[in-house]
C-alpha positions as CSV (number, residue, x, y, z in Angstrom):
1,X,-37.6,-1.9,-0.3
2,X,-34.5,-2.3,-2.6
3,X,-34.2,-2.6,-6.1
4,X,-33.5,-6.2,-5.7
5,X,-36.4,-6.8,-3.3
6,X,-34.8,-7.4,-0.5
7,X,-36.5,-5.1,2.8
8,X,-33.2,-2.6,4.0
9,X,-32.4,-3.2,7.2
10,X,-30.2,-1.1,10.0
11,X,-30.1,-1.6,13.8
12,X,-27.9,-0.9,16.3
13,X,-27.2,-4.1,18.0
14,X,-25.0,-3.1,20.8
15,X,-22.1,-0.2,21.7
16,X,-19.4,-1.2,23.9
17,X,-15.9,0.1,24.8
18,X,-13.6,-2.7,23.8
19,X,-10.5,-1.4,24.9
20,X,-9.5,1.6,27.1
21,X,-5.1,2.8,27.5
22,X,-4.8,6.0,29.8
23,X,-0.7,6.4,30.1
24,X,1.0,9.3,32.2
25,X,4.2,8.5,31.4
26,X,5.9,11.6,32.7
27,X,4.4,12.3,35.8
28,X,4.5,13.5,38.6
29,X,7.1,15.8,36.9
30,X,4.1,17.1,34.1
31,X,2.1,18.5,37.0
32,X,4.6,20.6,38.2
33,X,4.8,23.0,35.1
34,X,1.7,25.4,33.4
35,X,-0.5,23.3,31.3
36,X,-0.1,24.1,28.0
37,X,-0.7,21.1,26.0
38,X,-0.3,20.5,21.9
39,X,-2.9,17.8,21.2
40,X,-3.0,15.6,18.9
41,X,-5.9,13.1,17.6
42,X,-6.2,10.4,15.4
43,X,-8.7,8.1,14.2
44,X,-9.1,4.6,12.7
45,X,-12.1,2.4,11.9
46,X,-11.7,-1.4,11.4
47,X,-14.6,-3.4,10.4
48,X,-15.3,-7.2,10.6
49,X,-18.2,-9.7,9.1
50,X,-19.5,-11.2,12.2
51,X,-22.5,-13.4,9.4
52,X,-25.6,-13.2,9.4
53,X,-25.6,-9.4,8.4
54,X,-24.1,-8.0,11.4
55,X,-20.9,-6.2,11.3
56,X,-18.9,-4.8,13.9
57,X,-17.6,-1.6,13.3
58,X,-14.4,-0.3,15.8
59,X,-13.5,3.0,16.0
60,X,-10.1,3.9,17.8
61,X,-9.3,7.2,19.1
62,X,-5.6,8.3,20.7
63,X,-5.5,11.5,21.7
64,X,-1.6,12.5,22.6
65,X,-0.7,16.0,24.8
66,X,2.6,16.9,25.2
67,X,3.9,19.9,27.2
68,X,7.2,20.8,25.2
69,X,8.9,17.4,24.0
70,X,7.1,15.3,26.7
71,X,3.7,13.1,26.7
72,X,1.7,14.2,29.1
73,X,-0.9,11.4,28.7
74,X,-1.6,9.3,25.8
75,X,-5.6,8.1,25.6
76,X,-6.7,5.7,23.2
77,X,-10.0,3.7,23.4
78,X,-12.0,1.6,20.8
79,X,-15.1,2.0,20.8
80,X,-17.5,-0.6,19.1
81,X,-20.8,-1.4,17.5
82,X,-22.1,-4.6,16.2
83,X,-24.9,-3.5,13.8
84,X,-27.0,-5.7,11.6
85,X,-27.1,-4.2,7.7
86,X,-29.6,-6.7,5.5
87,X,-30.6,-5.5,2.6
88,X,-27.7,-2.4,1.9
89,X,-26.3,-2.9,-1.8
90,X,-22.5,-3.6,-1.5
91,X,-21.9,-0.3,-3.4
92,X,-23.4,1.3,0.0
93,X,-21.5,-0.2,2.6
94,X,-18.6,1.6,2.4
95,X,-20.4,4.4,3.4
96,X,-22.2,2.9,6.2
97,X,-18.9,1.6,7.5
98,X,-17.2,4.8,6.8
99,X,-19.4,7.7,7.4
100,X,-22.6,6.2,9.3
101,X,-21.6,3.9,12.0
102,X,-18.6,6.2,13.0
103,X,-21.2,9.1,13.5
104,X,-22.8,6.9,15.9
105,X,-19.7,5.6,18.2
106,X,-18.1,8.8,18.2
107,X,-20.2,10.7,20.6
108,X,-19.3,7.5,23.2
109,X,-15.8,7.4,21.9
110,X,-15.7,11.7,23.1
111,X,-17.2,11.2,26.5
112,X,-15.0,8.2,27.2
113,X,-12.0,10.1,26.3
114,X,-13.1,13.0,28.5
115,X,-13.8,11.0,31.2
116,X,-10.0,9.4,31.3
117,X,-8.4,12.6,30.8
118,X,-10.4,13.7,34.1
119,X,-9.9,10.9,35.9
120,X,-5.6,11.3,34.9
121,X,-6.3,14.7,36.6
122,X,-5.5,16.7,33.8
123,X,-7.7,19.8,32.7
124,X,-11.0,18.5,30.9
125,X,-10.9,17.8,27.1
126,X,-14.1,17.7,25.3
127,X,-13.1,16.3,21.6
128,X,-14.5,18.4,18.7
129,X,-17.3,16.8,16.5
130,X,-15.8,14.7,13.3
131,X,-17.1,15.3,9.8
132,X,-16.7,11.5,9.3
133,X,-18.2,12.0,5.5
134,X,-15.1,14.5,4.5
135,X,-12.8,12.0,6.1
136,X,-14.4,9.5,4.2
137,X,-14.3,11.3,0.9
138,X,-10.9,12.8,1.4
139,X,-9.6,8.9,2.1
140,X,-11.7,7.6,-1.5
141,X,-9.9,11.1,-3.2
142,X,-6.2,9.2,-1.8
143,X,-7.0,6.1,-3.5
144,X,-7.4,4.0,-0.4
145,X,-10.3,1.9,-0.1
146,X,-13.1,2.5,2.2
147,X,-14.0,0.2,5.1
148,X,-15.2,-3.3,4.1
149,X,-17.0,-6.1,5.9
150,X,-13.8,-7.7,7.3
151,X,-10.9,-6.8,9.2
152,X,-9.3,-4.0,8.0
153,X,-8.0,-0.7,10.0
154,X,-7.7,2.8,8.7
């Protein structure tokens, strides 16, 4: 129980992909060269009050290559949760929001991305696990603030 009586609740509700983008805007001409890719990968949550203490959480991941000066794919897909959080002190949601509910889509968010990189015919890229609590910290040491209950993207 809480300090204020109230029995903690957390359940995972449901994880879905809400939106998938696979782009290949320079091929054919990409395949014809040696693959060697820079990658680069970014992150964002957005959260949203659905009521009666469930939230859903997105998290978006774009992963760019380019070969040289040129995209050889872009990938982005949101993965989502709808949890239910009853009972969490306000003080502890940003850190559900932030650090706990990312840790949970992200291993979907990876295979999802590996999958459309695949299926693009492009070597397979396995994402590297996130430390979503240093991101979280480092984002609260920059003065932004952490994920809320409604719709915000970071």
């Amino acid at each position: 129980m809480s300090e204020d009586g109230n029995t903690r609740q957390f359940a995972i509700q449901r994880i879905y992909t809400k939106d998938i983008s696979f782009e290949t805007p320079n091929s054919p001409q990409i395949f014809t060269g040696e693959w060697q890719p820079s990658i680069n990968v970014q992150l964002n949550t957005a959260a949203q009050d659905l009521g009666n203490d469930h939230v859903e959480l997105v998290l978006t991941v774009t992963v760019t290559a380019k070969q040289d000066d040129k995209v050889g794919f872009l990938a982005e897909i949101q993965q989502a949760g709808i949890f239910l959080m009853s009972g969490i002190p306000e003080e502890e949601m940003g850190p559900m929001l932030g650090i706990y509910c990312p840790n949970i889509l992200f291993p979907y968010a990876r295979e999802v991305v590996s999958d459309l990189v695949a299926r693009g015919s492009f070597p397979q890229l396995v994402l590297a696990p996130v430390n979503f609590e240093a991101l979280y910290t480092q984002q609260l040491q920059q003065g932004q603030e952490a994920p809320e209950t409604d719709d915000q993207t970071h």
